[in-house]
N, C-alpha and C positions, 0 to 999 in steps of 0.2 A: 504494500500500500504506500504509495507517496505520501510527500510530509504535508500534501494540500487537502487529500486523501484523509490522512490524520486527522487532521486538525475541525475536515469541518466534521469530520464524525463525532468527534469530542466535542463541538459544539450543537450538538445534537444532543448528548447524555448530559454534558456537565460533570463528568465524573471519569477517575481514572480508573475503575475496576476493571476493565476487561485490557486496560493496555500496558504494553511490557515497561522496566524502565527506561529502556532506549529508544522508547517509544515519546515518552514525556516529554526525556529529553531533548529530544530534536525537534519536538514542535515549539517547547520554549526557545531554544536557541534560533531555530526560526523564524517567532514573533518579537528575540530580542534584535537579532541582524535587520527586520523588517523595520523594526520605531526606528533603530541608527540608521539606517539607509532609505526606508522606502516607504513613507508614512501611505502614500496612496494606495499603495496595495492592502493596507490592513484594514481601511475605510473601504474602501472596494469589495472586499471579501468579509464585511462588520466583525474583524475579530478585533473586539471592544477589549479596553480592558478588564473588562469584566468575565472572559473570557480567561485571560492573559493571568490575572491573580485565582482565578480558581483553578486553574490550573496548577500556576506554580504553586500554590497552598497545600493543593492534594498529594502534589512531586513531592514538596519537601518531607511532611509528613510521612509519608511512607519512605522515603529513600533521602534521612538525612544527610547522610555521610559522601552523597555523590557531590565531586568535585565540580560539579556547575554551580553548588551555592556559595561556593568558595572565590566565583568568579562576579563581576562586576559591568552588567553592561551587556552590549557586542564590540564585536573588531569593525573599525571602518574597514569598508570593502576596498579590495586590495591597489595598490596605489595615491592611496587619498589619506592616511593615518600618517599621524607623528607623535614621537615621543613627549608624554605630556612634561613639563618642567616640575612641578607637583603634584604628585597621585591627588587621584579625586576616588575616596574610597564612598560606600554606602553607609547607612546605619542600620542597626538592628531595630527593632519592632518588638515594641512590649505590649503586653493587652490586657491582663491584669493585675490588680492590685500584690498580688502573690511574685509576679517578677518584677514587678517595682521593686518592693522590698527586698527580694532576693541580691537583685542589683545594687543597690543600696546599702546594704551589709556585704557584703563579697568584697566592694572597695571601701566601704569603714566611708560613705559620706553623711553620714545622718548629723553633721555640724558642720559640712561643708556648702558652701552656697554652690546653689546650680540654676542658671538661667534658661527661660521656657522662650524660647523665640519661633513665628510662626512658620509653620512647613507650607512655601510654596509649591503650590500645583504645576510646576514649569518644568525649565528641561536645564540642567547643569552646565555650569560652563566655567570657562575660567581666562579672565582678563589677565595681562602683564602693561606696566605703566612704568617708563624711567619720568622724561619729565613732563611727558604724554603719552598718548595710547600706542602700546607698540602693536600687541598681537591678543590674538582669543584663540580659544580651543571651546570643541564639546568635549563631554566627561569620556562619550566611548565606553571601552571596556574599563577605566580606570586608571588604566596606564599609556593608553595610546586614543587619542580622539580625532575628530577632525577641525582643517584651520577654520574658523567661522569670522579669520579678520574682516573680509569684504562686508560684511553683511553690522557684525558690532560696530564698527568703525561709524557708522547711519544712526545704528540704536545710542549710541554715548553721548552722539552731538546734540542731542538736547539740552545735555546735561552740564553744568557751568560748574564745573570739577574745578578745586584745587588743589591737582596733583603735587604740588612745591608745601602744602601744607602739613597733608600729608606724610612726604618724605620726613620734614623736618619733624613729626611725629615719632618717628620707625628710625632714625638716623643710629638711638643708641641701641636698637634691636635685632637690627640686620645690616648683618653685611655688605647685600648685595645692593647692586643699584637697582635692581629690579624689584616691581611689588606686584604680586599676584595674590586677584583679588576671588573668590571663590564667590560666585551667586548663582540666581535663578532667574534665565529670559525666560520671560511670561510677560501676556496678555493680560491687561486689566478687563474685565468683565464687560464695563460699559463700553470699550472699544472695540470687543471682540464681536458684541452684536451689531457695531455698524457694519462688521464685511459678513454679515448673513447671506448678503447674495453669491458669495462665494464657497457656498453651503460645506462649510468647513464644520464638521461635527463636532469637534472636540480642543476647546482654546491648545490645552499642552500638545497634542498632536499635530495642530496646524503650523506651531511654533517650532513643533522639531521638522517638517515639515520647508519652511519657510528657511530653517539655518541651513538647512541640507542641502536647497538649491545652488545650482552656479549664479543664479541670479533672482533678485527678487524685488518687485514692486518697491520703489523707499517710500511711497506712499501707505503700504502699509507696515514697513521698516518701522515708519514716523509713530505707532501705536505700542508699539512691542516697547517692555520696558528691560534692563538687567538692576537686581535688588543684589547686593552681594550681602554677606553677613559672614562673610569669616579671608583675615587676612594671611593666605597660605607660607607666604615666605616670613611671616615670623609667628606662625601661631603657636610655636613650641614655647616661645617667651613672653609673649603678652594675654595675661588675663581677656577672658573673653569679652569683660564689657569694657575694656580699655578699647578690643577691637573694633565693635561696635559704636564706641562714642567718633573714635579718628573717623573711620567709616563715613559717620554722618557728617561728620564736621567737612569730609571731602568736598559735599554737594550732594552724595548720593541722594534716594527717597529714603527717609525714613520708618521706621514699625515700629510696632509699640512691644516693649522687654518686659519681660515678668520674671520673678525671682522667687526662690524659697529653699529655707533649709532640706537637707535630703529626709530627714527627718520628718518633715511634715507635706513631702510629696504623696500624692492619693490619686486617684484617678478621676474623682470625685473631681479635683481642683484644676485636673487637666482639661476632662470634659468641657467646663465651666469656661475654661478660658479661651479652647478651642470655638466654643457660641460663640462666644463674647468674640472675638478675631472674625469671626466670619459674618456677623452685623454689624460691623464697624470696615470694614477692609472690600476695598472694590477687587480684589482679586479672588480668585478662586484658593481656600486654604484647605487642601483635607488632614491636615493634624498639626501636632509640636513638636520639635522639638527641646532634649533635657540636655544639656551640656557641664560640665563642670566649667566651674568659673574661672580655678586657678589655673595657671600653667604650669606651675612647679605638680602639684597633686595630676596634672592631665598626664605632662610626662612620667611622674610615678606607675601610672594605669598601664602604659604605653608609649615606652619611651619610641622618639619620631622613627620613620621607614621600616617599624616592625610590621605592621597588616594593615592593609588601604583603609579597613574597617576600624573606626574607632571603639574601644570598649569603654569612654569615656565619656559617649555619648549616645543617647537614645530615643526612638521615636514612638509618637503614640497617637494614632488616630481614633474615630468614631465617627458613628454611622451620620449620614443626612437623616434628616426628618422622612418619613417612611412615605408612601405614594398608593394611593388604592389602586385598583387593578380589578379587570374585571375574568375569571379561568375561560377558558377555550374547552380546555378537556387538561386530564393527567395522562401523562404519558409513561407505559411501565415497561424499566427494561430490564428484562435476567442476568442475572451474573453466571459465570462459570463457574457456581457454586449454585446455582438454582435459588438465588434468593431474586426477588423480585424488587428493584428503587422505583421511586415515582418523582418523575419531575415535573412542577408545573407551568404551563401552559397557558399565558396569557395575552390577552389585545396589549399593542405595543404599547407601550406608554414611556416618558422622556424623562431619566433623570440625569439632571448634570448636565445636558450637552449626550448621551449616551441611550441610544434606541433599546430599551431592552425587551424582552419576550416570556424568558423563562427563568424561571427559580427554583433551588430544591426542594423536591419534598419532603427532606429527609428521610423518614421512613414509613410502611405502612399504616403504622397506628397513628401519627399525625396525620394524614387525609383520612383516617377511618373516625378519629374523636374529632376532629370540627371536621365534618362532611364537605371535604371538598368536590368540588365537581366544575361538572360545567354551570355558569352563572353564576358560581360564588364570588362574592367580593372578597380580594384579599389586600395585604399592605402588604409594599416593598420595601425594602432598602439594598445599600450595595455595602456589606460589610467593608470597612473601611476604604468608605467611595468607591467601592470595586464591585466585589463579590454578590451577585441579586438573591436574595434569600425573604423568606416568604416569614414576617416576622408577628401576622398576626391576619385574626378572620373577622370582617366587619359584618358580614352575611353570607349565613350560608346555604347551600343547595340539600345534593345528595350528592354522598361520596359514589363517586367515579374507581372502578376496582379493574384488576385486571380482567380479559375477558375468559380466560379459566379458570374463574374465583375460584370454582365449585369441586375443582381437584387441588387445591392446592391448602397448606397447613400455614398456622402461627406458631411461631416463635414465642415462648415466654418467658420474661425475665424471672429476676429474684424477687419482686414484689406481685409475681401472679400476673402481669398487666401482658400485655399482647403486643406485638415489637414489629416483626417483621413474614410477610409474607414466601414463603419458600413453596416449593415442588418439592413434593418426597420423591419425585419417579425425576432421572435425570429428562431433559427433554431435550429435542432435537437441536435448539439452540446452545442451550446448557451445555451440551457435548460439545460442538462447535467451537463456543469460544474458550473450555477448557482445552482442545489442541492447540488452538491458536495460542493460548499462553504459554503452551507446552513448548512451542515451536520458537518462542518470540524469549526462551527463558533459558532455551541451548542456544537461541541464537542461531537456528539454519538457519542459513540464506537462503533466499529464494523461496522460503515456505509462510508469505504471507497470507491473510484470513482468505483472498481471494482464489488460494492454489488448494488450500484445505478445504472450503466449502465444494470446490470440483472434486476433492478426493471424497469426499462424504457423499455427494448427490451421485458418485459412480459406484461406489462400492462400500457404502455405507457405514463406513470406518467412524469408530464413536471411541476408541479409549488409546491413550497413550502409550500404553507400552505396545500395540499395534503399530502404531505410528513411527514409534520406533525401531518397529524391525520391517515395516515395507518395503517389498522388492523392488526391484531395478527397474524388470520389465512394466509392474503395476503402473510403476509413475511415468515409464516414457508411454504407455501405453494411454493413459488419461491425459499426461500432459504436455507430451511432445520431448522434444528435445529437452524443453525447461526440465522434465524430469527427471533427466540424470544427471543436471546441476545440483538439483535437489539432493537426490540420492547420494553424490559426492558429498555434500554437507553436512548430511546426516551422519555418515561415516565419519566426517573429519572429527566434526562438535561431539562425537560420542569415544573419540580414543580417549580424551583423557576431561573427565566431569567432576568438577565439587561435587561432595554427594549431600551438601546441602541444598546444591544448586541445584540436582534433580530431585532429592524430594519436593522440593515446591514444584517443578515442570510435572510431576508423576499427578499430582491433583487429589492425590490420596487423601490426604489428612482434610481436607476443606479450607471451609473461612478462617482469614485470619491467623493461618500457620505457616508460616512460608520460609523465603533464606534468613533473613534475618531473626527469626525466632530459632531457626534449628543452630544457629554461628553461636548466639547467646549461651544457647544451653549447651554444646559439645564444648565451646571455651571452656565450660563449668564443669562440667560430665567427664570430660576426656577418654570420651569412649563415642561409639560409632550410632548411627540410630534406631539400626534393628534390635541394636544390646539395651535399648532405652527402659527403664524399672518405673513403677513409679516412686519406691526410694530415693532413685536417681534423681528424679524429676523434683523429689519434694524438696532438695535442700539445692534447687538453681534458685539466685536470686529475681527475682521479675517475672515468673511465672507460678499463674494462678493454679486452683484447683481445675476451675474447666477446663484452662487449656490441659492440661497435666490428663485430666480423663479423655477430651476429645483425640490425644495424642496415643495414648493407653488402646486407644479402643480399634484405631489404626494401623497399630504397628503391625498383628498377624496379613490384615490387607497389605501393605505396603511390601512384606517380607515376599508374600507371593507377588507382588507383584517385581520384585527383585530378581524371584524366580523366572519369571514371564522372558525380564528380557537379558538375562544371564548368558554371554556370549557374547552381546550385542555392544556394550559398555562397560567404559575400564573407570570404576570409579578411583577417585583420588579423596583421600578424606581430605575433611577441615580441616581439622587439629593436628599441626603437626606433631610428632612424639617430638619430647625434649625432657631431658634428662629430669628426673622428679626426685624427690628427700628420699623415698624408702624402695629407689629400683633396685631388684636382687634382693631387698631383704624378706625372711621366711621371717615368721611373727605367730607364734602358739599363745591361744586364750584358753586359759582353767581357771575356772570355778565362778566365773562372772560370763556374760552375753552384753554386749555393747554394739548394737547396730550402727551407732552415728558413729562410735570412732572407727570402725571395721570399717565403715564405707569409707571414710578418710584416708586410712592408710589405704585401702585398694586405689582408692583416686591417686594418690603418691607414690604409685608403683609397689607397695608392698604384697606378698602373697600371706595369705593369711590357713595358716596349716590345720589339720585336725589331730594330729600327732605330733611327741615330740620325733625329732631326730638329728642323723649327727648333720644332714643340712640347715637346723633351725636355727635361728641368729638371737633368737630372742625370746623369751617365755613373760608371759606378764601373767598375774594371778591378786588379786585381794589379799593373799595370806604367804605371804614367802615361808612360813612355817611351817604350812601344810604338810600332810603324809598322802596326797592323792597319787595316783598311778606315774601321773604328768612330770608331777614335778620330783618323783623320787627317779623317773627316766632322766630328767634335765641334769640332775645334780649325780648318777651315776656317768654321763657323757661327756660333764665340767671335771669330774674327779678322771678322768682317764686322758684329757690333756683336748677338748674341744672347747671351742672361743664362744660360748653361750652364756648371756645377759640375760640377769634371773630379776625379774621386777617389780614390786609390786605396782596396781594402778594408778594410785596416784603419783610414785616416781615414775614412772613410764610415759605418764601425761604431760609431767611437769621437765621434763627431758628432752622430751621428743615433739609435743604434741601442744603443746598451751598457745605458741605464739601462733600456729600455724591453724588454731580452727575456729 
């Protein structure tokens, strides 16, 4: 499936359930290369941002650790990038009151002042000035952007700058003769509706847009404003409201600072301030920024050129005021687990500047207790101006259900309630897109959803380890030549497999269990996953009872299905062996039973014996006095000249074992 393919499929669900992670990722990286390069194509094809953040929210979530969140941006498209003179990193996003605090104590601010200044809705940039304007950059990926001198050069001359003032500001701060001024080119609101007829959907888009061209109207140049708030070539030295005061004092336009101990930051007070900026301010705000004040404390946090991202500064949005709406219908799609989402479907209606349609329904028991349907009235919002989410029922209908209601079961939580609609029997789609994961999770090539559904509607292939052992001639036979592309793929991606990587592609276990639950718990286990106990299981940190039964209850499936395609795949575990406290040593327990330290020491390499003998390394017992069978063998094999440690349990614990469990 192409990335065009992708994308608008996903904006159809709104959800990344049925797509791989290489899958996510290349449609973000897509829509990011698009905003930096090619604003019309994303207005062309409405992939909003509303789009763009429920995607990336879903990505990140499920697949923190992939190195695109580590990244900043896109690359300008090849030829047109230079090296930025000052990284322009992003910030991180806080959303409640629980990572405030968290943040807040981790760096010990709760007596340190921290200033809330407002988050422009624009597009990053970044000026340099000796005794006038020399050059600009866009932010790019962070580290490389494009030149946007032609175009700044138009936007600054309104501006009755004095840059000599300045300097003489910054003289005992920096070195250089250079000052780079970090802001935001945005549109003011009430100018952004006089080029209506230029039917530019979205002010920050039009802006990135407008920078990107080789050339551009300076009629509408003359509208566009740059607001800087932070002085790059000396921010490692100057307190952040010293940088803001020179700032203004430049000529810039000025906004209005807000201040408070870390101590009595709340969310309450963000919210509060974030209304308040956005009734007062003719631009578009969707949050704040929290910064530390000092530069000495900022550089403690992070001292300068360690990560683009500051950890000394924070941002924090909320929602618009909510928008009615009126449903179309719900729309319900299965997962490759056979559970049923519902997403809804409504008359278009406009927020921000941003045509929207549809919103989650989260799950079936919310369209089943306020009866959505068609003609309900519902209320929008765009989770931090973004995200369309269905956050409330003004009137309702009748809920709208799938249209095999009448074969299909609930879900029930721990308080009895009714959650999610599922299929007990897989169904034909269900199978479908659990290949497709299958296929999307080795990573064949060439075996995208459109070459599996051929393989299905020919020869009605439904389970994966099938999939895995298909013939040569089957697939050139269905699908031409492309099938022994396949075939080769198949081969390649199965000589050598994580076998966390294929339990999640096998589909065995279900919802919810996949690679990064099985890496979690073999780290901890250090053992394989058909060996998985639930002993084992109980003493992994971060996993539940459910999981721990749902996992129990699939291992004999999975083993056959291990069986299934035994020949076909060379697995590779996770875990690597590496040397453990008690590898080689034998270890005899008399006259006590200790399952948690027995599993300790096996997790530590140790064998744990049911006799003594002359290979045992060590005997532990409650009673070193004893006359048991055990221990009158231990102490006739010590007296004959063998190296056996006679112990009792609480020396053996406190030995061997106290630091380590």
């Amino acid at each position: 499936m192409s990335t065009v393919q992708l994308l608008n499929t996903f904006c159809d669900v709104l959800s990344i359930d049925n797509f791989s992670e290489q899958d996510c990722i290349t449609m973000l990286k897509c829509l990011d290369d698009l905003y930096t390069n090619d604003v019309e194509t994303l207005e062309q094809n409405n992939w909003t941002d509303s789009v763009y953040d429920t995607l990336r929210s879903q990505t990140q979530i499920e697949y923190p650790d992939n190195t695109y969140f580590k990244t900043i941006g896109s690359d300008i498209r090849t030829g047109s990038s230079i090296s930025l003179p000052y990284k322009m990193g992003s910030l991180n996003e806080i959303f409640t009151q629980e990572e405030i605090q968290e943040w807040v104590n981790t760096y010990n601010l709760q007596n340190e002042l921290l200033i809330i200044t407002p988050k422009f809705d624009g597009n990053s940039g970044e000026a340099l000035f000796s005794h006038m304007f020399i050059q600009s950059f866009s932010r790019g990926n962070g580290f490389e952007g494009a030149d946007t001198t032609r175009h700044m050069k138009h936007i600054l001359s309104k501006y009755d700058l004095n840059i000599k003032q300045l300097k003489k500001h910054l003289q005992e701060t920096q070195d250089s003769d250079i000052i780079a001024l970090r802001g935001e080119v945005i549109w003011k609101n009430s100018e952004f509706e006089k080029f209506s007829h230029l039917n530019y959907k979205h002010p920050r888009n039009a802006v990135a847009g407008l920078m990107n061209a080789e050339t551009t109207d300076k009629t509408i140049l003359d509208s566009v404003s740059f607001i800087p708030f932070n002085i790059d070539s000396c921010s490692a030295q100057l307190d952040k409201l010293s940088q803001l005061q020179y700032i203004r004092e430049c000529g810039f336009e000025s906004f209005e600072v807000f201040t408070c101990l870390g101590k009595d930051l709340t969310t309450e007070f963000l919210t509060d301030t974030i209304l308040s900026l956005r009734s007062k301010m003719d631009y578009k705000i969707d949050g704040v920024v929290v910064e530390v004040n000092s530069a000495k404390i900022r550089n403690d946090i992070q001292p300068i050129n360690i990560n683009p991202n500051p950890e000394y500064a924070i941002k924090f949005k909320v929602d618009m005021l909510p928008v009615s709406a009126e449903v179309e219908y719900v729309e319900w799609n299965i997962s490759k687990s056979g559970y049923y989402k519902p997403t809804i479907v409504y008359k278009p209606i406009d927020i921000d500047g941003i045509t929207c349609t549809r919103a989650t329904g989260y799950n079936a028991r919310y369209i089943h207790e306020n009866n959505i349907g068609p003609g309900t009235l519902i209320e929008i919002i765009r989770r931090g101006d973004v995200v369309p989410n269905c956050v409330g029922v003004i009137q309702s209908t009748q809920a709208q259900y799938p249209n095999d209601i009448d074969s299909l079961l609930w879900t029930i939580n721990d308080k009895g309630q009714k959650v999610d609609l599922y299929s007990p029997i897989p169904t034909t789609e269900s199978n479908i897109l659990k290949l497709v994961y299958c296929a999307e999770k080795l990573q064949i090539p060439h075996l995208g959803e459109g070459n599996i559904r051929q393989i299905h509607n020919s020869i009605g292939l439904t389970e994966t380890s099938e999939l895995l052992k298909i013939k040569k001639e089957t697939l050139v036979n269905i699908l031409g030549a492309n099938g022994e592309k396949i075939y080769n793929g198949i081969m390649e991606q199965l000589a050598e497999v994580d076998e966390c990587v294929l339990a999640a592609a096998s589909g065995v276990f279900g919802r919810g269990i996949g690679e990064r639950k099985f890496k979690n718990i073999l780290q901890q286990t250090k053992c394989r996953i058909e060996d998985l106990t639930v002993f084992k299981l109980s003493v992994v940190n971060g996993v539940r009872d459910k999981t721990i039964e749902k996992i129990i209850k699939s291992i004999d499936d999975y083993k056959q299905w291990l069986n299934n395609v035994s020949g076909y795949v060379n697995i590779i575990p996770s875990v690597t062996a590496e040397k453990r406290k008690f590898d080689g040593i034998k270890i005899v327990f008399t006259g006590f039973r200790d399952q948690d330290l027995q599993w300790y020491l096996e997790k530590n390499g140790a064998t744990i014996q049911s006799a003594v003998s002359k290979q045992t390394n060590i005997v532990v017992t409650p009673d070193v006095n004893s006359n048991s069978s055990k221990l009158k063998k231990c102490k006739e094999l010590v007296s004959s000249g063998h190296n056996i440690q006679l112990l009792s349990v609480e020396d053996f614990k406190q030995q061997y074992v106290t630091k380590g469990m």
